[in-house]
C-alpha positions, 0 to 999 in steps of 0.5 A: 500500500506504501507505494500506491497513491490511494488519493489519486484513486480517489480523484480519478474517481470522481473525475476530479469533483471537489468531494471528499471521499475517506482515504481509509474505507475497508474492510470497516464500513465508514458510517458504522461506528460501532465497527469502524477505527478512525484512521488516526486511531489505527497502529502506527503500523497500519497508518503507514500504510496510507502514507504514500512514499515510493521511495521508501517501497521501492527500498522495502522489495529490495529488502525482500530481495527484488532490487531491480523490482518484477513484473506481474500481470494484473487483471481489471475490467475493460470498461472505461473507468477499470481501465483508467485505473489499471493505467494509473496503477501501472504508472504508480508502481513503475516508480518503484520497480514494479512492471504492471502487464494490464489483462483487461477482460469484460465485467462478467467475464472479471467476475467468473475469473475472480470468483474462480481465483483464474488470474495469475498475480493480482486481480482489480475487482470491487467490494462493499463494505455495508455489510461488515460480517460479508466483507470481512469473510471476503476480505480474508477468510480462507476457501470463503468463495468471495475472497478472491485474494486467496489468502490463507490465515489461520487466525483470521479464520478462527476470528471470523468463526468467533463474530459468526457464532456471537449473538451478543451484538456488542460482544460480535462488533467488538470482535469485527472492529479488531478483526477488521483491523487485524486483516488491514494491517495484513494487506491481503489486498489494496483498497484503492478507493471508495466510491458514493452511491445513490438511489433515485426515485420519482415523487409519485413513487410512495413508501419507499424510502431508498433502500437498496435490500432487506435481505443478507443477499439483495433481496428487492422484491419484499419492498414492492409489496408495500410500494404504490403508484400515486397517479394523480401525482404522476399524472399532475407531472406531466407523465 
């Protein structure tokens, strides 16, 4: 993460809109105070991580044993933003030696080939962060099938097994903010950059208030039950 610009994503993003999007987002959602640690609150150890310094990562993979950096293949969507930050990725990390071979594949076939683990070295893929008990399996638990890092940590998994059988709402955020902690500072992946998101609705749309799901899975349908039409409204608007 040292020798990656997260800010930058973060720009090109919003194509340089003057909002403000959190630098520290993942694996926490941001909102969820009960869950999330401000980033001036991380170990010193983990805000590092955030402190853009490719001097010092080129420095770190000669310590490792690669002076003169490597080359790698790394996979994103072909559609025109995945391929905005494929490049700026693979401008970022040639600073610090590391040669970046773009694989750019349509969004389904991204998805199958993530959820396959069909890629070679890294994979460009997206994540939510609402549901903090789904992101932290996916972020780091090992064989769960949307943790595409592939990472393997046995006291990861030991910690994801403890927040999936606590029924205690207290006692399970507790355990899901120290987790969350725990699996940042392990970098199984780079979060790059959060984004915003809205739901629209016309006026003449009534009960229904923006929610996206009731259910763990994305149910919608249950929120038509209780939607109505208001057609004098619509019909007053022209439509």
């Amino acid at each position: 993460m040292i020798g990656t610009d997260m800010a930058e994503f973060g720009v090109l993003e919003l194509a340089g809109a003057p909002i403000d999007l959190p630098l520290h987002w993942f694996p926490m959602y941001v909102y969820d105070t009960a869950t999330y640690t401000p980033l001036e609150e991380l170990p010193a150890s983990t805000r590092e991580l955030y402190d853009y310094n490719p001097d010092k990562a080129k420095q770190m993979l000669a310590d490792a044993g690669y002076p003169d950096g490597f080359k790698l293949e790394c996979g994103f969507t072909s559609v025109a933003l995945g391929q905005d930050r494929a490049s700026l990725l693979k401008a970022q990390w040639a600073k610090i030696g590391v040669e970046v071979d773009i694989i750019s594949v349509e969004s389904a076939l991204q998805t199958k080939m993530g959820f396959d683990r069909d890629y070679k070295h890294v994979w460009g893929d997206d994540i939510e962060t609402a549901n903090p008990v789904l992101t932290l399996r996916q972020a780091g638990e090992t064989g769960h099938f949307l943790n595409i890092t592939t990472s393997e940590d046995a006291f990861f998994d030991e910690m994801a097994s403890q927040i999936v059988t606590e029924i205690d709402p207290i006692k399970r955020a507790s355990l899901m903010k120290e987790a969350g902690n725990y699996v940042l500072g392990q970098v199984y992946s780079i979060p790059l950059n959060t984004r915003p998101s809205a739901s629209y609705w016309w006026p003449w749309v009534k009960n229904y208030y923006g929610e996206a799901n009731v259910g763990d899975w994305g149910s919608f349908m249950p929120l038509l039950a209780t939607v109505w039409i208001d057609e004098a409204l619509k019909a007053e608007m022209g439509y």
